[in-house]
PyMOL Python script that loads the backbone (N, CA, C, O; Angstrom):
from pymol import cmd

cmd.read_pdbstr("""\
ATOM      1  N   UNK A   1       0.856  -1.182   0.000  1.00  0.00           N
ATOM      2  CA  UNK A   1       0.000   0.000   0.000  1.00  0.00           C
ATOM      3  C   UNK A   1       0.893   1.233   0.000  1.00  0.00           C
ATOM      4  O   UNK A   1       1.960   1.105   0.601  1.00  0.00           O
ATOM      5  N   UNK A   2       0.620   2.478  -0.609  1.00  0.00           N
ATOM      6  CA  UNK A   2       1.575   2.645  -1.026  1.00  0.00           C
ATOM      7  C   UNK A   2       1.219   4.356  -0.148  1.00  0.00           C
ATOM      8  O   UNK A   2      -0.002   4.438  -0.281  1.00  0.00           O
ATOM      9  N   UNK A   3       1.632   5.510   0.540  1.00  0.00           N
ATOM     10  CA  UNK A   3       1.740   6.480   1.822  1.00  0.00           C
ATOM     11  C   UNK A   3       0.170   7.390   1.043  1.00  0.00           C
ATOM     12  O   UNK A   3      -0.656   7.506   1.949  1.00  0.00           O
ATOM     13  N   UNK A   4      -0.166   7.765   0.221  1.00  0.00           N
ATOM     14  CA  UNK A   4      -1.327   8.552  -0.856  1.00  0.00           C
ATOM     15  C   UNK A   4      -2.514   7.449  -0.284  1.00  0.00           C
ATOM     16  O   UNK A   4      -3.264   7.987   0.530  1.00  0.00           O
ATOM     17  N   UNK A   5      -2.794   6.146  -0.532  1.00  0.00           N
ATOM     18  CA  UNK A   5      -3.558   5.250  -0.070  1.00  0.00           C
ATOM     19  C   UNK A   5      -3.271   5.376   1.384  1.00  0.00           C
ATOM     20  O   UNK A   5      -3.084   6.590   1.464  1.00  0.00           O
ATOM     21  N   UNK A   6      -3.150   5.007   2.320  1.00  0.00           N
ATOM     22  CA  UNK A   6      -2.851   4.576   3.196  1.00  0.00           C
ATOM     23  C   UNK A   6      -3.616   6.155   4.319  1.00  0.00           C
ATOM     24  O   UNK A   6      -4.157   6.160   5.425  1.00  0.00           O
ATOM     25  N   UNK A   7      -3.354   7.056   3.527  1.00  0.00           N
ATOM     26  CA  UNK A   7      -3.655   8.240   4.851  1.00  0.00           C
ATOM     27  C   UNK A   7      -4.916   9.043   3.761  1.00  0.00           C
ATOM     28  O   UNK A   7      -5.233  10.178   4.119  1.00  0.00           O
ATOM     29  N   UNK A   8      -5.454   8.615   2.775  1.00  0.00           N
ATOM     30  CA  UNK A   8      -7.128   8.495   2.324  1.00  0.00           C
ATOM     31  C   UNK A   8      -7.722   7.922   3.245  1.00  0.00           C
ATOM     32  O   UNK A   8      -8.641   8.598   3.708  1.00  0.00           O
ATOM     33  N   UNK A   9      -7.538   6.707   3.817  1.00  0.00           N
ATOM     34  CA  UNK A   9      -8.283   5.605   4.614  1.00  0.00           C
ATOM     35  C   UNK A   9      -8.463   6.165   6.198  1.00  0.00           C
ATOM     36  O   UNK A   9      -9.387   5.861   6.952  1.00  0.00           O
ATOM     37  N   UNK A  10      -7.047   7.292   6.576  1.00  0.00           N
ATOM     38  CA  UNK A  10      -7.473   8.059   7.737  1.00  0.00           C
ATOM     39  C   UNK A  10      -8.828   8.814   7.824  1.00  0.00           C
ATOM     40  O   UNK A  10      -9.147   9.328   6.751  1.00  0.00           O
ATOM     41  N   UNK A  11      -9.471   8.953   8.578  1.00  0.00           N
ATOM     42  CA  UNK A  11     -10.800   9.344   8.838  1.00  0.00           C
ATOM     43  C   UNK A  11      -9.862  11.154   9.248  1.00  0.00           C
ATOM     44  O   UNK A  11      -8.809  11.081   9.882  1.00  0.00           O
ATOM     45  N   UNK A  12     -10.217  12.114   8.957  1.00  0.00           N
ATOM     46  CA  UNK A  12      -9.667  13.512   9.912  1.00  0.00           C
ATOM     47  C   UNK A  12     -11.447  14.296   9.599  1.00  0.00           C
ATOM     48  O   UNK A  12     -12.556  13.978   9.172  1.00  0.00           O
ATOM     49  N   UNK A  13     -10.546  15.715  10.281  1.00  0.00           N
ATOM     50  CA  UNK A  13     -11.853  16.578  10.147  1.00  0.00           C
ATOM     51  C   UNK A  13     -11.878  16.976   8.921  1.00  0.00           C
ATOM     52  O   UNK A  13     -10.846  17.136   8.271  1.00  0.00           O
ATOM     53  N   UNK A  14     -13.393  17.242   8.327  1.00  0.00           N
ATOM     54  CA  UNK A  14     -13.181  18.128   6.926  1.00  0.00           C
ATOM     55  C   UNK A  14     -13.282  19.561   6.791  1.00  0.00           C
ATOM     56  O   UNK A  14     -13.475  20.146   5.725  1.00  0.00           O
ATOM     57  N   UNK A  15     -13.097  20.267   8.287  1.00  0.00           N
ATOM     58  CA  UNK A  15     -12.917  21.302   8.475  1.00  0.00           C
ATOM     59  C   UNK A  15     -11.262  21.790   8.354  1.00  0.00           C
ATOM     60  O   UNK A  15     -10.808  22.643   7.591  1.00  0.00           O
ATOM     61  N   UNK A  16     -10.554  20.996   9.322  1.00  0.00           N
ATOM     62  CA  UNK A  16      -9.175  21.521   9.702  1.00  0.00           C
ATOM     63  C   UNK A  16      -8.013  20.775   9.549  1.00  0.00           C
ATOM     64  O   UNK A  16      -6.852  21.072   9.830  1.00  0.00           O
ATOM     65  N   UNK A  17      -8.726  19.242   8.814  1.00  0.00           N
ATOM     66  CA  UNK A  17      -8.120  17.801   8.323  1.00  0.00           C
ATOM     67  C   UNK A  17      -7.301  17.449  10.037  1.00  0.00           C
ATOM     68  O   UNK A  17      -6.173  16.982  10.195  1.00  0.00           O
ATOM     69  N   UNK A  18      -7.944  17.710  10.749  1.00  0.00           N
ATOM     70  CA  UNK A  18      -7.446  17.155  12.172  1.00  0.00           C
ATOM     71  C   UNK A  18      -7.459  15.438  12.187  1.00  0.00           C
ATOM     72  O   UNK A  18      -8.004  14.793  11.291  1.00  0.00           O
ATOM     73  N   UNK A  19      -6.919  14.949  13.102  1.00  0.00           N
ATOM     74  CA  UNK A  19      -6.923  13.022  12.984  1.00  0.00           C
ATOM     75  C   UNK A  19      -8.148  13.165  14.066  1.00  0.00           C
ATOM     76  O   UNK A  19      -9.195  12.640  13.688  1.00  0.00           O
ATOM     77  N   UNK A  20      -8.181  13.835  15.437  1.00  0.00           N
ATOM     78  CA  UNK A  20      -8.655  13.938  16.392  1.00  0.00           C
ATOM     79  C   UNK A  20      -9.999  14.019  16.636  1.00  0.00           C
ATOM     80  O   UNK A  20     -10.405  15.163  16.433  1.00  0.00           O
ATOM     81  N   UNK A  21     -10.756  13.339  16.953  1.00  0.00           N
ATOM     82  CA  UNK A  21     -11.964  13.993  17.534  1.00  0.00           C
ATOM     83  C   UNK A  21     -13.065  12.965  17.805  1.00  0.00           C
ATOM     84  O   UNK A  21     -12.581  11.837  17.714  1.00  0.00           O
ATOM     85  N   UNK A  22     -14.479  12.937  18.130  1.00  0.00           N
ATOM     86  CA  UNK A  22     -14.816  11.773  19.223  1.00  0.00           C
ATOM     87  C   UNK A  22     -16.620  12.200  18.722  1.00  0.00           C
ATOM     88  O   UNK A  22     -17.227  13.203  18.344  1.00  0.00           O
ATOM     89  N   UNK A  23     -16.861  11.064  18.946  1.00  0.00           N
ATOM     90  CA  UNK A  23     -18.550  11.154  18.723  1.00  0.00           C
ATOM     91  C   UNK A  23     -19.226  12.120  19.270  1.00  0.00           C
ATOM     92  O   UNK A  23     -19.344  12.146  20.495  1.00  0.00           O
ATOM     93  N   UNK A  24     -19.800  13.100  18.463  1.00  0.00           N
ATOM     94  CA  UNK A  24     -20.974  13.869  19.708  1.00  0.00           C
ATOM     95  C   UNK A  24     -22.087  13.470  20.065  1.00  0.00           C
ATOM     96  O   UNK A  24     -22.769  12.673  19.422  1.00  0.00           O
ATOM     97  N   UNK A  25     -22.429  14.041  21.257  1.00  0.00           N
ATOM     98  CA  UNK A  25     -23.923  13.784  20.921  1.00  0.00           C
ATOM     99  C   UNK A  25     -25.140  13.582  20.173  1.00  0.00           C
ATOM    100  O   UNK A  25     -25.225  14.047  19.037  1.00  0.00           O
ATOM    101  N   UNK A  26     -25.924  13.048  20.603  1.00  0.00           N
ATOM    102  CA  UNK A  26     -27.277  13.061  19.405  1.00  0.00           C
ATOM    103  C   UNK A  26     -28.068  14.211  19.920  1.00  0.00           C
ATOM    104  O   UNK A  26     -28.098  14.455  21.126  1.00  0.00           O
ATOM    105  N   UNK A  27     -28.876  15.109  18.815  1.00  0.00           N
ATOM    106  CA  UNK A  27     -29.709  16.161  19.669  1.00  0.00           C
ATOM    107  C   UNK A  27     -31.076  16.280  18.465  1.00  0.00           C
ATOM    108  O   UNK A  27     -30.895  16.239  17.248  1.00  0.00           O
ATOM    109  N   UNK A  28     -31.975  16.381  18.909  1.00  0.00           N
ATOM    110  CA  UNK A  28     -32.634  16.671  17.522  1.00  0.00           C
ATOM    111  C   UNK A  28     -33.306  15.646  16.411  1.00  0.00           C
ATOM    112  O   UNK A  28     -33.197  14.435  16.220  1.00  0.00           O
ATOM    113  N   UNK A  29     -33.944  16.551  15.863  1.00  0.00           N
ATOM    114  CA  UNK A  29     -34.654  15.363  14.344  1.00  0.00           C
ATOM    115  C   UNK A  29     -33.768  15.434  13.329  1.00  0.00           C
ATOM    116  O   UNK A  29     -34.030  14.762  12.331  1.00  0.00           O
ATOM    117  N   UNK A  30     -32.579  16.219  13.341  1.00  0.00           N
ATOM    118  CA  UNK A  30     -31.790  16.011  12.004  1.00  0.00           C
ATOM    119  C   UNK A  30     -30.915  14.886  12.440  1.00  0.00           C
ATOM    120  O   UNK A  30     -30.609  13.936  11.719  1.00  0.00           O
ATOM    121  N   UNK A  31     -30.575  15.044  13.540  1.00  0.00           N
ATOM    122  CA  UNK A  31     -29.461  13.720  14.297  1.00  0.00           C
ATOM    123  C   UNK A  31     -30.185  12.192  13.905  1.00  0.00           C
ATOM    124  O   UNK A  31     -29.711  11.233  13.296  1.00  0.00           O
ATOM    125  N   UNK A  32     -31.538  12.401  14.527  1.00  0.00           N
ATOM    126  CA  UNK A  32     -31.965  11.161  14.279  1.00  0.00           C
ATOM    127  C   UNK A  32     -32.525  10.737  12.753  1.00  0.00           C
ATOM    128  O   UNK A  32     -32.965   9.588  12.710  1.00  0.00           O
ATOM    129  N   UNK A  33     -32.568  11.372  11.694  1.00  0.00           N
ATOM    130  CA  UNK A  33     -32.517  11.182  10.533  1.00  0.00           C
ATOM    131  C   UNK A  33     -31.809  11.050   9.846  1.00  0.00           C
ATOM    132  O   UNK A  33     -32.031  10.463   8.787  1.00  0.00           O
ATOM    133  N   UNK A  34     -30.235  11.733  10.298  1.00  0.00           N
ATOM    134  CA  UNK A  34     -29.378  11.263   9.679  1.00  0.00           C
ATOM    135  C   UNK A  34     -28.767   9.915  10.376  1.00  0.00           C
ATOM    136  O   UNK A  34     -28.118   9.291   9.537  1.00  0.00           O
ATOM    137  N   UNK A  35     -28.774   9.404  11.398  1.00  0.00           N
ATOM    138  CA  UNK A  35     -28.602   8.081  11.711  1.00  0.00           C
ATOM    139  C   UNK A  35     -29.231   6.858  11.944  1.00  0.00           C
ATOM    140  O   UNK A  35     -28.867   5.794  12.443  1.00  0.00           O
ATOM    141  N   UNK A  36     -30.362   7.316  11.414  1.00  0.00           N
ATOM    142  CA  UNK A  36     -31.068   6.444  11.405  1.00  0.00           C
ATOM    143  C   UNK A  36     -31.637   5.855   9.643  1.00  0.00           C
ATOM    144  O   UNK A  36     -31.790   4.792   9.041  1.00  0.00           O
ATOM    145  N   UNK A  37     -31.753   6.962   9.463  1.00  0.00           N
ATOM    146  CA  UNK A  37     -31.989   7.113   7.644  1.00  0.00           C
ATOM    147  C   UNK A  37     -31.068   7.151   6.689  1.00  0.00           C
ATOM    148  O   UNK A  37     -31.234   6.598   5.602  1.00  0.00           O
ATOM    149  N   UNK A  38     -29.931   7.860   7.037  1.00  0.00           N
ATOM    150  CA  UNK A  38     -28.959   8.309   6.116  1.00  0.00           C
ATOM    151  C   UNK A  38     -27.557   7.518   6.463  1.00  0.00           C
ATOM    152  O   UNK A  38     -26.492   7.784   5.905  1.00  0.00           O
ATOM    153  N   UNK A  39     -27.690   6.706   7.270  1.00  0.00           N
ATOM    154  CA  UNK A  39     -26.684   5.874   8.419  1.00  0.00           C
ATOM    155  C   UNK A  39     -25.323   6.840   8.729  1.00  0.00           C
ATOM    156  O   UNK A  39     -24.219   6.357   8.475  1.00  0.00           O
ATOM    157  N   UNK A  40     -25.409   8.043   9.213  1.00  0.00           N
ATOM    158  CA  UNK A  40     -24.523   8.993   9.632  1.00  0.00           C
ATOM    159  C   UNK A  40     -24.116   9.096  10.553  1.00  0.00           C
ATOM    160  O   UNK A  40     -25.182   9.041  11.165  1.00  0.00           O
ATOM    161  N   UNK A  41     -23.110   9.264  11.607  1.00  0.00           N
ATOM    162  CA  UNK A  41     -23.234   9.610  12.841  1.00  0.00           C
ATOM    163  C   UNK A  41     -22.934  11.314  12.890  1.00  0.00           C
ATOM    164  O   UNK A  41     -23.666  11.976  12.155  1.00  0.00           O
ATOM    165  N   UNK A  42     -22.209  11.848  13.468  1.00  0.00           N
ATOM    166  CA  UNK A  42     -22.290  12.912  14.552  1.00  0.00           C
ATOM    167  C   UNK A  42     -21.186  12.793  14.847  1.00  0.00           C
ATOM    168  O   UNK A  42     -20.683  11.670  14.830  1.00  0.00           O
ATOM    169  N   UNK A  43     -20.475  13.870  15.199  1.00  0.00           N
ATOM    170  CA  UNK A  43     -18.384  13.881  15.448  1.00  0.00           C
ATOM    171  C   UNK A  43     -18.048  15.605  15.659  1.00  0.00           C
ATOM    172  O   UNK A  43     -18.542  16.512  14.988  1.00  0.00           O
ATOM    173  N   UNK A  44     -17.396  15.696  16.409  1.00  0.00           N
ATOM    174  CA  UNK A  44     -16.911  17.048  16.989  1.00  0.00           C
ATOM    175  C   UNK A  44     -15.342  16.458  16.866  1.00  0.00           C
ATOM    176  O   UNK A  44     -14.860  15.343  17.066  1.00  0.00           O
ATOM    177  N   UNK A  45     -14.767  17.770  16.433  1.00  0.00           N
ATOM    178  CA  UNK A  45     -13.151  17.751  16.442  1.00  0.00           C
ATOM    179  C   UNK A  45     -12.689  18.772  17.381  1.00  0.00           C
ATOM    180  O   UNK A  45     -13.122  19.919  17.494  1.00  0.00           O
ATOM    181  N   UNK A  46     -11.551  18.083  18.180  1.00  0.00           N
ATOM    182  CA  UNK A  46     -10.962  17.818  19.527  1.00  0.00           C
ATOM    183  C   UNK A  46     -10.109  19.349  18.926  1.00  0.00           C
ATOM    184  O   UNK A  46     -10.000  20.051  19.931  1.00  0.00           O
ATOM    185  N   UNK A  47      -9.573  19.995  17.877  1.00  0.00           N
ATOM    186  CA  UNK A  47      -8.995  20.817  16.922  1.00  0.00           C
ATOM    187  C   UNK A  47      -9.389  22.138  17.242  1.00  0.00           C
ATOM    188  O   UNK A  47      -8.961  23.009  18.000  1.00  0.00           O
ATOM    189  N   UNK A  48     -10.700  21.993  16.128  1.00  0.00           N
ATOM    190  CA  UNK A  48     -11.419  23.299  15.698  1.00  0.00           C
ATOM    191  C   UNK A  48     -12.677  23.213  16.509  1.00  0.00           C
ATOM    192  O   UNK A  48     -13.300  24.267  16.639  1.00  0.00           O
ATOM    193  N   UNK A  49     -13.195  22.038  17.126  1.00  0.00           N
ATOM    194  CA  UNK A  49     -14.180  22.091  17.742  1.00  0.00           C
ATOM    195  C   UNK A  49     -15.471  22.142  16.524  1.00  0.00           C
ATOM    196  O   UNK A  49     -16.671  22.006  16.767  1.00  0.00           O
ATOM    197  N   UNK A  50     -15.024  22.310  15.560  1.00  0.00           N
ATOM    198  CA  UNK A  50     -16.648  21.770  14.418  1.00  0.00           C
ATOM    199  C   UNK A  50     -17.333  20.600  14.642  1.00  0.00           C
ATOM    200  O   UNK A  50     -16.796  19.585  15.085  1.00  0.00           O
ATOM    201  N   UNK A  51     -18.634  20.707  14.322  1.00  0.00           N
ATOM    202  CA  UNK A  51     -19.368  19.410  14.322  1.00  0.00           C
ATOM    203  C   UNK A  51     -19.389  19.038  13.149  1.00  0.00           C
ATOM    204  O   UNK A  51     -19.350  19.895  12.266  1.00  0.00           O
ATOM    205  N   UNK A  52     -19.459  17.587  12.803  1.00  0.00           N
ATOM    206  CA  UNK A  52     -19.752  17.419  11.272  1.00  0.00           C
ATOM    207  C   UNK A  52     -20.222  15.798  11.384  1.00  0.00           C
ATOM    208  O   UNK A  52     -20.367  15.278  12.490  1.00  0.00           O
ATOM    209  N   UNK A  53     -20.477  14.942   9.938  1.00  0.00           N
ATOM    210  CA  UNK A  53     -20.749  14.012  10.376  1.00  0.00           C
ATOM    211  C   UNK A  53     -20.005  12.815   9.214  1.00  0.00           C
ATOM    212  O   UNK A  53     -19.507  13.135   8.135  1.00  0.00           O
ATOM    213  N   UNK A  54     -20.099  11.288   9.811  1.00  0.00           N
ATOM    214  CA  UNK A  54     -19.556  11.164   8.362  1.00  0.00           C
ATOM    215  C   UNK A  54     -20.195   9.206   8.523  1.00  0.00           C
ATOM    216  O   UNK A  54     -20.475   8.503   9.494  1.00  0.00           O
ATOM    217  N   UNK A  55     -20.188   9.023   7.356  1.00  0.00           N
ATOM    218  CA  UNK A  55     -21.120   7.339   7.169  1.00  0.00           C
ATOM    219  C   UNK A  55     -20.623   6.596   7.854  1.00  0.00           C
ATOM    220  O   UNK A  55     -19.416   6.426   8.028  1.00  0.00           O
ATOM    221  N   UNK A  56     -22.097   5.694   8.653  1.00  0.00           N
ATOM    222  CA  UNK A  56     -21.293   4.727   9.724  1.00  0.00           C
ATOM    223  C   UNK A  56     -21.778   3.069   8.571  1.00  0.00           C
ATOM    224  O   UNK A  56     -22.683   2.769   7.792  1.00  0.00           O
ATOM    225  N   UNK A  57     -20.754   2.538   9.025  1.00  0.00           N
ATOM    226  CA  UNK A  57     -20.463   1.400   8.200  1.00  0.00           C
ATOM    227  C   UNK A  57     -20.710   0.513   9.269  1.00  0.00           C
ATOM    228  O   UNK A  57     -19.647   0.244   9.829  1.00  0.00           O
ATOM    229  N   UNK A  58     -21.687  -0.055   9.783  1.00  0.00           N
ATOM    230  CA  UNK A  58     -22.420  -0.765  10.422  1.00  0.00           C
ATOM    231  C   UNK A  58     -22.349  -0.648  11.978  1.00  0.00           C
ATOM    232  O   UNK A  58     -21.588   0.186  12.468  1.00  0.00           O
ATOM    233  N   UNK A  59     -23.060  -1.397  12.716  1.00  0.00           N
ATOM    234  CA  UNK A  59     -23.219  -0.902  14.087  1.00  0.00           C
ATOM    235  C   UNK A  59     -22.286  -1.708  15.174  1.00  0.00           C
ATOM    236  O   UNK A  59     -22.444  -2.894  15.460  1.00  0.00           O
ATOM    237  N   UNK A  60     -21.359  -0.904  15.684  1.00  0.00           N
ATOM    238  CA  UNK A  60     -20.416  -1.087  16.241  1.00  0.00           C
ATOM    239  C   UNK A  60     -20.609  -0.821  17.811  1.00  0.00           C
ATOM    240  O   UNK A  60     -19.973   0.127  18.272  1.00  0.00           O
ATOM    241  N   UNK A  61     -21.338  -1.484  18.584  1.00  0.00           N
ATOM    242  CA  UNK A  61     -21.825  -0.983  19.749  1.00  0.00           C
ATOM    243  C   UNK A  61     -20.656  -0.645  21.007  1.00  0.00           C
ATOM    244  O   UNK A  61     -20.786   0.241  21.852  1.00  0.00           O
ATOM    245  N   UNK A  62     -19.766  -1.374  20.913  1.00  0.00           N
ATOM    246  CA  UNK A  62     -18.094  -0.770  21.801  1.00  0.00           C
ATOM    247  C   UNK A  62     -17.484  -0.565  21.086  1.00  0.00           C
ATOM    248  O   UNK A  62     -16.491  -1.291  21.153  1.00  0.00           O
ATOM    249  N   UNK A  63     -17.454   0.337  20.015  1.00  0.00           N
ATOM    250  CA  UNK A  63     -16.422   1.316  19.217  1.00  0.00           C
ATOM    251  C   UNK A  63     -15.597   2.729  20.423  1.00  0.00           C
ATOM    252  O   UNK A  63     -15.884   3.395  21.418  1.00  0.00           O
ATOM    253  N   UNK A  64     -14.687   2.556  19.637  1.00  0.00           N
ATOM    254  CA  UNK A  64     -13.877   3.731  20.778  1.00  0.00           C
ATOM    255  C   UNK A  64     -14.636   5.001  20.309  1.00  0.00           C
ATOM    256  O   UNK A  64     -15.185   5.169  19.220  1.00  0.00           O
ATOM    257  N   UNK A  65     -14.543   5.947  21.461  1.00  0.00           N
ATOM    258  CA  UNK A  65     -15.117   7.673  21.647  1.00  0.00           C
ATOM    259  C   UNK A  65     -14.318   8.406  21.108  1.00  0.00           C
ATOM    260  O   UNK A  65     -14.675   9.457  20.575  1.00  0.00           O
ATOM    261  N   UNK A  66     -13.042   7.987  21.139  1.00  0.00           N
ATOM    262  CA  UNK A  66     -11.762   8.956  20.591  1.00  0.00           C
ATOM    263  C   UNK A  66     -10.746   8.604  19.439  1.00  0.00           C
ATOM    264  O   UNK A  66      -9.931   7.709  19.667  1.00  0.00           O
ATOM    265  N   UNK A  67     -10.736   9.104  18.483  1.00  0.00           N
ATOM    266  CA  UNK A  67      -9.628   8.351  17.325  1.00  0.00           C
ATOM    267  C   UNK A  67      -8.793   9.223  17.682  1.00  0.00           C
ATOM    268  O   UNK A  67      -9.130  10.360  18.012  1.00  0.00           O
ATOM    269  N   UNK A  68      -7.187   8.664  17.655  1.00  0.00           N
ATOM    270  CA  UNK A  68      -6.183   8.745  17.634  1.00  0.00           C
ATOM    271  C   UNK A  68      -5.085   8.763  16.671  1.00  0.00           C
ATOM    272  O   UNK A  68      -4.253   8.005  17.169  1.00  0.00           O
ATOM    273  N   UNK A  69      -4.567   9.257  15.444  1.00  0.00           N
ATOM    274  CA  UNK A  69      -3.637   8.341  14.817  1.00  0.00           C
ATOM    275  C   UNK A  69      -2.047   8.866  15.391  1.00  0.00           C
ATOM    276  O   UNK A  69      -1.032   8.272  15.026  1.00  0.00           O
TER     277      UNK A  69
END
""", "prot")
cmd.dss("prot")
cmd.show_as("cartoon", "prot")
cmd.util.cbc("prot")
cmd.orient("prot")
């Protein structure tokens, strides 16, 4: 795999391209439409502090709160 591949596959913010940052809360009917409908979650960066959200690829019920790279 070659360093171009390899840090695509990193998840960051698409605000500040941070690695950092951790599930937010759910609040609301857009929260629950987008994760429930649109299979999205919800993510705040540890960075810039933006909220944003990005596709959850199935349900991971003890997934970690905090990515790290």
């Amino acid at each position: 795999m070659n360093e171009t591949t390899s840090q695509a596959q990193v998840p960051s913010c698409p605000y500040c391209g941070s690695k950092e940052f951790f599930r937010s809360r759910r609040g609301g009917i857009k929260d629950w439409v987008l994760r429930r409908v649109l299979f999205h979650k919800a993510y705040r960066c540890m960075a810039c502090d933006e909220r944003f959200y990005r596709v959850s690829h199935g349900h991971h019920h003890g997934e970690n709160l905090h990515h790290h790279v």
